[in-house]
DOSERO-444896 format. One record per residue (C-alpha): residue in three letters; residue number from 1; x, y, z; chain. Coordinates in Angstrom, 1 decimal. Layout:
% DOSERO-444896
<ALA; NUM; <X; Y; Z>; A> ...
//
This chain:
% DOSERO-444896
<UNK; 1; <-111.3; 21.8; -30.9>; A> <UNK; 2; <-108.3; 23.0; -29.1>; A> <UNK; 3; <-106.6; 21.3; -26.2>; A> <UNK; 4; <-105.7; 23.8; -23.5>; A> <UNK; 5; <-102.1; 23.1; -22.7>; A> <UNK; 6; <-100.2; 23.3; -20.0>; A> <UNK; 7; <-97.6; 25.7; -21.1>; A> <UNK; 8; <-99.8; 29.0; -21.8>; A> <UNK; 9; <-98.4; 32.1; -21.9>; A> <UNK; 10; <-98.9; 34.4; -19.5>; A> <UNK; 11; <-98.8; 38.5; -19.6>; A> <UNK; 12; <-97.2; 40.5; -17.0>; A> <UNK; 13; <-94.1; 40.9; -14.7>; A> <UNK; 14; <-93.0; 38.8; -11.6>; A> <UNK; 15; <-91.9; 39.9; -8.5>; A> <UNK; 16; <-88.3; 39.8; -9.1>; A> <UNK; 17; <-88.4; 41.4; -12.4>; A> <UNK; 18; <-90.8; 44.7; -10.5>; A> <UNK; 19; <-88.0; 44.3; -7.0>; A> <UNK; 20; <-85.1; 44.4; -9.6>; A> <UNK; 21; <-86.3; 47.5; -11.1>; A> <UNK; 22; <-87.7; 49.0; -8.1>; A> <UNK; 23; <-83.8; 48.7; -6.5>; A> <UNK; 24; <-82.6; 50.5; -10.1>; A> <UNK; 25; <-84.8; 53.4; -9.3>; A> <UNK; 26; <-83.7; 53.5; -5.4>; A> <UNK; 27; <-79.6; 53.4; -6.4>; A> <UNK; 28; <-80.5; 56.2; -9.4>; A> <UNK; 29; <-82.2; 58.3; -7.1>; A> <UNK; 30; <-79.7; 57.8; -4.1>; A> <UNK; 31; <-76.7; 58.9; -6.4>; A> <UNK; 32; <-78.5; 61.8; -8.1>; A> <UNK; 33; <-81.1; 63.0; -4.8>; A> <UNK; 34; <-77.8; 64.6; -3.2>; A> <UNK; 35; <-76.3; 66.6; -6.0>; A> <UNK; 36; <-79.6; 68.2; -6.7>; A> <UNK; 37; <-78.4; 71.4; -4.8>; A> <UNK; 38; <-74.9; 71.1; -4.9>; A> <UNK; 39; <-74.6; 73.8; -7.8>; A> <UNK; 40; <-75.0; 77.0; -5.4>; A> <UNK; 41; <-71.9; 75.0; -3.2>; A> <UNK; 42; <-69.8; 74.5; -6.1>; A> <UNK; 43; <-70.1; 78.2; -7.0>; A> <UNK; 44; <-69.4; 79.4; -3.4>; A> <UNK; 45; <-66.4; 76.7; -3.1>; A> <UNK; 46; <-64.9; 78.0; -6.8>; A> <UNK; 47; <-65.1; 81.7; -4.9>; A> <UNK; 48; <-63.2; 80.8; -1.9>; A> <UNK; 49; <-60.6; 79.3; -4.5>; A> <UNK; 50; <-60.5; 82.4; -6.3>; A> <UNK; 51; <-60.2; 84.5; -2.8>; A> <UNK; 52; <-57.5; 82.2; -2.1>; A> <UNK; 53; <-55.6; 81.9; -5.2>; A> <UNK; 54; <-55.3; 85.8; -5.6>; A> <UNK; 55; <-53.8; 86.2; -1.7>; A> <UNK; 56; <-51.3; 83.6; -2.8>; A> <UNK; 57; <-50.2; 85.1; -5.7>; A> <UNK; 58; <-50.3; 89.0; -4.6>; A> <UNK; 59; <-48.0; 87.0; -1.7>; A> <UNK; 60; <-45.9; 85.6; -3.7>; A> <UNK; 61; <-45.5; 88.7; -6.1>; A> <UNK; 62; <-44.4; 90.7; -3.3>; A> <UNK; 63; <-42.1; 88.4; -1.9>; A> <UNK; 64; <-40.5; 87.9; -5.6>; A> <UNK; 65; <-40.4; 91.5; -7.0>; A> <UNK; 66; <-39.5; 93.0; -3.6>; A> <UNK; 67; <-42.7; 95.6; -3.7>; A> <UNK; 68; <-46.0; 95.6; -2.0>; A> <UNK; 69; <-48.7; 94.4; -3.6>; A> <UNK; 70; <-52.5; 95.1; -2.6>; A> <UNK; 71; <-55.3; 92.4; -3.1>; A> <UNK; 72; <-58.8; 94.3; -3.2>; A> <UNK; 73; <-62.0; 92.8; -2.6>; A> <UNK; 74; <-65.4; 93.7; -3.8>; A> <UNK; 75; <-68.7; 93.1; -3.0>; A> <UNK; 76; <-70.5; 92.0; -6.3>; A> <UNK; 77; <-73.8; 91.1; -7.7>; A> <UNK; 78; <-74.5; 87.1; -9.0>; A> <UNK; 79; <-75.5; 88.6; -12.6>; A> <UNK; 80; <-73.1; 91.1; -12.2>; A> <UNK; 81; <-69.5; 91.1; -15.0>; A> <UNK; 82; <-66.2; 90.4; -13.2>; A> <UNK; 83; <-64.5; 92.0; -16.4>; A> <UNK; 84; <-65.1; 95.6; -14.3>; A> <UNK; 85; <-62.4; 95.0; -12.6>; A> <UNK; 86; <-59.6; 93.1; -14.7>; A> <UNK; 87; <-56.6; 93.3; -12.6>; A> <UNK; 88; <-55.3; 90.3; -11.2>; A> <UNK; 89; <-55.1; 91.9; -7.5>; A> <UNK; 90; <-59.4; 92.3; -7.7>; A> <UNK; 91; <-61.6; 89.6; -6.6>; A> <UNK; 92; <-65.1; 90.2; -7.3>; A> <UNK; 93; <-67.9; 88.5; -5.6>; A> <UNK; 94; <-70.6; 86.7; -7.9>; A> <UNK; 95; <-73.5; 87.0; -5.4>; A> <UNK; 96; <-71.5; 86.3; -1.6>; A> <UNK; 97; <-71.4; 88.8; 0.8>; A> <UNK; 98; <-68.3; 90.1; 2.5>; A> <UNK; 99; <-67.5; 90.9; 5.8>; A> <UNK; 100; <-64.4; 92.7; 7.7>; A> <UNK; 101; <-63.6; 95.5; 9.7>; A> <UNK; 102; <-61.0; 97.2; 7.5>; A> <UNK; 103; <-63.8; 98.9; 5.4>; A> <UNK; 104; <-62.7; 101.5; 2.4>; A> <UNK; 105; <-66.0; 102.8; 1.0>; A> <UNK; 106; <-66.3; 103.7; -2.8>; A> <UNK; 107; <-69.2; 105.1; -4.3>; A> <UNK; 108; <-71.3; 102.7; -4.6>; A> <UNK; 109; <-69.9; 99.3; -3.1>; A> <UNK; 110; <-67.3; 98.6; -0.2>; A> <UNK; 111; <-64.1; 97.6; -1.1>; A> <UNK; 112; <-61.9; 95.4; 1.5>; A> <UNK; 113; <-57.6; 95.3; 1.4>; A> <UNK; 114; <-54.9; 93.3; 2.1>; A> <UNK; 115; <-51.5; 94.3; 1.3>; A> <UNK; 116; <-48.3; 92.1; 1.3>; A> <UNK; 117; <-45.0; 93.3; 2.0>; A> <UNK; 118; <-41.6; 92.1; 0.7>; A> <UNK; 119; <-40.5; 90.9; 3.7>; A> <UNK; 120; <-43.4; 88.3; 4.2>; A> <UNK; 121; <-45.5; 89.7; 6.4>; A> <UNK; 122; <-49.1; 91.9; 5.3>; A> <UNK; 123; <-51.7; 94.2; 6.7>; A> <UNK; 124; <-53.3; 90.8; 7.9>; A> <UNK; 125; <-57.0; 90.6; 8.4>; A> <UNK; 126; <-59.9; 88.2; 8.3>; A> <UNK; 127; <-62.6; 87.9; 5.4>; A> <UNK; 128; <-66.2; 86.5; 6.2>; A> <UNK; 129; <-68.1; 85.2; 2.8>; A> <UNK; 130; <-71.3; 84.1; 3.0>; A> <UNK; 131; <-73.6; 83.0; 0.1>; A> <UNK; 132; <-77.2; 80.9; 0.4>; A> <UNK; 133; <-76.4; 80.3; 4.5>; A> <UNK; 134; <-72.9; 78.9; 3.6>; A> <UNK; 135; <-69.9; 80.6; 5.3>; A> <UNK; 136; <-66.5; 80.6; 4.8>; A> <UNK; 137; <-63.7; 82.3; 6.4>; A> <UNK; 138; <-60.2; 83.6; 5.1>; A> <UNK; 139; <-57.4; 85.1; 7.6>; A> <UNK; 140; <-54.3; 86.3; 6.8>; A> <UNK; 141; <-51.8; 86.2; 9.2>; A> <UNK; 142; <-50.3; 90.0; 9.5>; A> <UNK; 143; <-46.4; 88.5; 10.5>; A> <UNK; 144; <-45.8; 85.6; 8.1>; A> <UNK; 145; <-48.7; 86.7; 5.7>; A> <UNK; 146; <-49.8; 82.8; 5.8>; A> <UNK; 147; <-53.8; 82.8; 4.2>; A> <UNK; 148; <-55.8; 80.2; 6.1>; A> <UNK; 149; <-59.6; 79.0; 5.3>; A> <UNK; 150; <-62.4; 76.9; 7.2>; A> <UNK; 151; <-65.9; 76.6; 5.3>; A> <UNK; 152; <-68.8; 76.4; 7.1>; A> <UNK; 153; <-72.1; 76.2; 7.2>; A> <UNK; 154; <-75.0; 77.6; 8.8>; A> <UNK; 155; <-77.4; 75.2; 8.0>; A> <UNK; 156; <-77.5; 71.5; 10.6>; A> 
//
Protein backbone atom coordinates (compact mmCIF):
# COMPACT_ATOMS: atom_id res chain seq x y z
CA UNK A 1 0.00 0.00 0.00
CA UNK A 2 0.78 3.47 -0.82
CA UNK A 3 1.62 6.23 1.63
CA UNK A 4 -0.11 9.46 0.70
CA UNK A 5 2.54 12.04 0.79
CA UNK A 6 2.65 15.32 1.54
CA UNK A 7 3.85 16.76 -1.56
CA UNK A 8 0.85 15.72 -4.19
CA UNK A 9 0.42 17.44 -7.04
CA UNK A 10 -2.21 19.48 -7.56
CA UNK A 11 -4.17 20.60 -11.02
CA UNK A 12 -5.08 24.05 -11.71
CA UNK A 13 -4.03 27.80 -11.71
CA UNK A 14 -3.46 30.17 -8.64
CA UNK A 15 -4.62 33.43 -8.21
CA UNK A 16 -1.60 35.18 -9.31
CA UNK A 17 -1.01 33.12 -12.32
CA UNK A 18 -5.33 33.88 -13.44
CA UNK A 19 -4.56 38.16 -12.08
CA UNK A 20 -1.37 38.03 -14.22
CA UNK A 21 -3.15 37.00 -17.27
CA UNK A 22 -6.22 38.80 -16.59
CA UNK A 23 -3.89 42.35 -16.44
CA UNK A 24 -2.32 40.89 -20.04
CA UNK A 25 -5.81 40.89 -21.47
CA UNK A 26 -6.70 44.48 -19.87
CA UNK A 27 -3.16 46.24 -21.30
CA UNK A 28 -3.97 44.27 -24.93
CA UNK A 29 -7.28 45.39 -25.03
CA UNK A 30 -6.53 49.02 -23.73
CA UNK A 31 -3.85 49.52 -26.53
CA UNK A 32 -5.89 47.92 -29.39
CA UNK A 33 -9.81 49.07 -27.99
CA UNK A 34 -8.92 52.70 -29.29
CA UNK A 35 -7.59 52.12 -32.78
CA UNK A 36 -10.49 50.06 -33.59
CA UNK A 37 -12.09 53.04 -35.51
CA UNK A 38 -9.35 55.07 -36.21
CA UNK A 39 -9.18 53.88 -40.01
CA UNK A 40 -12.10 56.28 -41.31
CA UNK A 41 -9.77 59.26 -39.26
CA UNK A 42 -6.72 58.27 -40.96
CA UNK A 43 -8.41 58.41 -44.37
CA UNK A 44 -10.03 61.85 -43.67
CA UNK A 45 -6.63 63.15 -42.09
CA UNK A 46 -4.56 61.77 -45.39
CA UNK A 47 -7.39 64.01 -47.37
CA UNK A 48 -6.85 67.15 -45.60
CA UNK A 49 -2.94 66.44 -46.39
CA UNK A 50 -3.64 66.06 -49.82
CA UNK A 51 -6.05 69.38 -49.88
CA UNK A 52 -3.14 70.93 -48.29
CA UNK A 53 -0.25 69.79 -50.14
CA UNK A 54 -1.82 70.70 -53.58
CA UNK A 55 -2.65 74.66 -52.27
CA UNK A 56 1.06 74.67 -51.34
CA UNK A 57 2.33 73.57 -54.35
CA UNK A 58 -0.15 75.44 -56.92
CA UNK A 59 1.24 78.43 -54.43
CA UNK A 60 4.37 77.89 -54.78
CA UNK A 61 4.18 77.24 -58.68
CA UNK A 62 2.76 80.50 -59.11
CA UNK A 63 5.02 82.31 -57.09
CA UNK A 64 8.14 80.48 -59.01
CA UNK A 65 7.01 80.48 -62.70
CA UNK A 66 5.39 83.91 -62.42
CA UNK A 67 1.76 82.60 -63.85
CA UNK A 68 -1.45 81.79 -62.09
CA UNK A 69 -2.16 78.57 -61.31
CA UNK A 70 -5.73 77.20 -60.34
CA UNK A 71 -6.28 74.29 -57.77
CA UNK A 72 -9.80 72.56 -58.43
CA UNK A 73 -11.66 70.67 -56.08
CA UNK A 74 -14.13 67.85 -56.65
CA UNK A 75 -16.58 66.28 -54.92
CA UNK A 76 -15.91 62.43 -55.18
CA UNK A 77 -17.34 59.14 -54.37
CA UNK A 78 -15.23 56.65 -51.53
CA UNK A 79 -15.15 53.81 -54.37
CA UNK A 80 -14.79 56.23 -56.87
CA UNK A 81 -10.89 56.41 -59.25
CA UNK A 82 -8.84 59.57 -58.52
CA UNK A 83 -7.01 58.73 -61.98
CA UNK A 84 -10.21 60.91 -63.59
CA UNK A 85 -8.68 63.61 -62.92
CA UNK A 86 -4.68 63.28 -63.14
CA UNK A 87 -3.55 66.75 -63.02
CA UNK A 88 -1.68 67.82 -60.14
CA UNK A 89 -3.95 71.03 -59.63
CA UNK A 90 -7.19 68.39 -58.98
CA UNK A 91 -8.02 67.07 -55.59
CA UNK A 92 -10.61 64.58 -55.59
CA UNK A 93 -12.53 63.60 -52.65
CA UNK A 94 -12.67 59.78 -51.65
CA UNK A 95 -16.04 59.87 -49.86
CA UNK A 96 -15.85 63.70 -47.87
CA UNK A 97 -18.11 66.27 -48.76
CA UNK A 98 -17.23 69.75 -49.63
CA UNK A 99 -18.48 72.90 -48.82
CA UNK A 100 -17.91 76.75 -50.09
CA UNK A 101 -19.65 79.42 -51.59
CA UNK A 102 -17.58 79.90 -54.79
CA UNK A 103 -19.57 77.07 -56.52
CA UNK A 104 -18.80 76.24 -60.48
CA UNK A 105 -21.24 73.55 -61.47
CA UNK A 106 -20.33 70.80 -64.05
CA UNK A 107 -22.43 68.28 -65.31
CA UNK A 108 -22.70 66.08 -62.87
CA UNK A 109 -20.59 67.12 -59.72
CA UNK A 110 -19.54 70.67 -58.29
CA UNK A 111 -16.27 71.79 -58.73
CA UNK A 112 -14.74 74.43 -56.17
CA UNK A 113 -11.41 76.97 -57.20
CA UNK A 114 -8.73 78.65 -55.85
CA UNK A 115 -6.37 80.47 -57.95
CA UNK A 116 -2.85 81.89 -56.97
CA UNK A 117 -1.25 84.73 -58.40
CA UNK A 118 2.40 85.54 -58.95
CA UNK A 119 2.49 88.14 -56.70
CA UNK A 120 1.43 86.00 -53.55
CA UNK A 121 -1.79 86.68 -53.06
CA UNK A 122 -5.08 84.20 -54.59
CA UNK A 123 -8.81 84.26 -55.00
CA UNK A 124 -8.84 83.20 -51.23
CA UNK A 125 -11.65 81.24 -49.96
CA UNK A 126 -12.62 78.73 -47.20
CA UNK A 127 -13.20 74.84 -47.80
CA UNK A 128 -15.45 72.78 -45.37
CA UNK A 129 -14.76 68.78 -45.50
CA UNK A 130 -16.64 66.62 -43.72
CA UNK A 131 -16.49 62.72 -43.74
CA UNK A 132 -18.24 60.20 -41.03
CA UNK A 133 -19.20 63.57 -38.59
CA UNK A 134 -15.48 64.71 -38.76
CA UNK A 135 -14.87 68.23 -39.99
CA UNK A 136 -12.10 70.03 -41.14
CA UNK A 137 -11.61 73.35 -42.48
CA UNK A 138 -9.07 74.87 -45.02
CA UNK A 139 -8.89 78.91 -45.63
CA UNK A 140 -6.78 80.52 -47.86
CA UNK A 141 -5.98 83.82 -47.20
CA UNK A 142 -6.85 86.04 -50.53
CA UNK A 143 -3.68 88.78 -49.77
CA UNK A 144 -0.73 86.57 -48.79
CA UNK A 145 -2.35 83.36 -50.18
CA UNK A 146 -1.27 81.66 -46.69
CA UNK A 147 -3.46 78.01 -46.47
CA UNK A 148 -4.50 77.45 -42.85
CA UNK A 149 -6.43 74.23 -41.36
CA UNK A 150 -8.28 73.28 -37.94
CA UNK A 151 -9.84 69.62 -37.77
CA UNK A 152 -12.74 69.13 -35.93
CA UNK A 153 -15.16 67.10 -34.91
CA UNK A 154 -18.71 66.89 -34.51
CA UNK A 155 -18.90 64.07 -32.31
CA UNK A 156 -18.23 64.98 -27.99
Amino acid sequence: MLKPSRFTSQYGFTLFEILLVMAIIALAAAIVIPHLNSGKSTLFQAQLREAIAALNYARRSAIIEGTSKVVKFYEGKETEDIDKTPSVNNWVSRGATLQWGGEITTKDKSVYEIVFYPEGGSSGGEIILEYEGMKAKITVNPLTGKIESDFFSDKP
